[in-house]
C-alpha positions in Angstrom: 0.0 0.0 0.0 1.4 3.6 -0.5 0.9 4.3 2.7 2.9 1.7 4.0 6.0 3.4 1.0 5.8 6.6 2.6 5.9 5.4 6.5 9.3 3.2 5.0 10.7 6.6 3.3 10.1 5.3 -0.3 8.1 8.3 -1.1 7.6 12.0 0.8 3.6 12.1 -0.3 0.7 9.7 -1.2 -1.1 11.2 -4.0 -5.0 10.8 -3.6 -7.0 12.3 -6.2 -10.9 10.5 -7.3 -13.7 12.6 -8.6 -16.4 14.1 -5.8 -19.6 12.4 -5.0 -21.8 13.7 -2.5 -19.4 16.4 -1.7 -16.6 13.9 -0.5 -13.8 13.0 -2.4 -12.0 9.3 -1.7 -9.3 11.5 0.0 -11.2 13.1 2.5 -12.7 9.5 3.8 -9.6 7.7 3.2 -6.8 10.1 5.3 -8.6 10.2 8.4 -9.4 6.2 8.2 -4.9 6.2 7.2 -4.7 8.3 10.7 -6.6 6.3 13.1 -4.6 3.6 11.6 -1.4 5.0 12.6 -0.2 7.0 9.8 1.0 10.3 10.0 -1.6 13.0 8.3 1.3 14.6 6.7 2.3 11.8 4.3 -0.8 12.4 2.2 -2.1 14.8 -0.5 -5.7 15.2 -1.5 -6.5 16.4 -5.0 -9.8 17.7 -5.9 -10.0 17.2 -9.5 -11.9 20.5 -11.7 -15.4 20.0 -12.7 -15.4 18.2 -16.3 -15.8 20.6 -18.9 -16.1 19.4 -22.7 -12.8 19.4 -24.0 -11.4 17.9 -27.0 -9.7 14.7 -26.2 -6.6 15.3 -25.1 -6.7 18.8 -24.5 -9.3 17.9 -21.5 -6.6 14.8 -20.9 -4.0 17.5 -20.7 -5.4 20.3 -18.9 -6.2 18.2 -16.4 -2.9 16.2 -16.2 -1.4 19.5 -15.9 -3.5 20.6 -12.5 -2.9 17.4 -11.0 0.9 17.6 -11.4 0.6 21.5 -9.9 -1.2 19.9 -7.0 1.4 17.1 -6.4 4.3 19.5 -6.6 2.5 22.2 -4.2 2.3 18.9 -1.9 5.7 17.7 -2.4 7.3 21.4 -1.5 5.2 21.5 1.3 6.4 18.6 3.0 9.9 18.8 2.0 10.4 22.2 3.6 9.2 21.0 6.9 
């Protein structure tokens, strides 16, 4: 499990990005179940993926690639400088 990677130090951050439904995202339901299993909150990421607009192809593909990879980096920084 990733989680299990980043409490080794195989990776800084756990990337967890699905789409919304109800309002929740499978980040914000899976981190604080990760916690209460012993994880530390600062080895994940959640990513809240746009609303789906009607791109071409793989201009959507792209633009969203793009925002995810800004996301992950933001993270990354984040919990390297601490």
């Amino acid at each position: 499990m990733a989680a299990d990677l980043a409490a080794l130090g195989y990776t800084p951050t756990v990337l967890i990005s699905s789409p919304s439904y109800a309002g929740w995202t499978e980040g914000d339901l899976a981190v604080p179940f990760l916690v209460q299993k012993g994880y530390h909150r600062e080895y994940f990421a959640i990513t809240r993926p746009q609303r789906a607009k009607y791109y071409c192809g793989s201009q959507h593909a792209s633009r969203r690639a793009d925002a995810t990879t800004r996301e992950a980096s933001l993270a990354y920084s984040e919990r390297s400088s601490r």
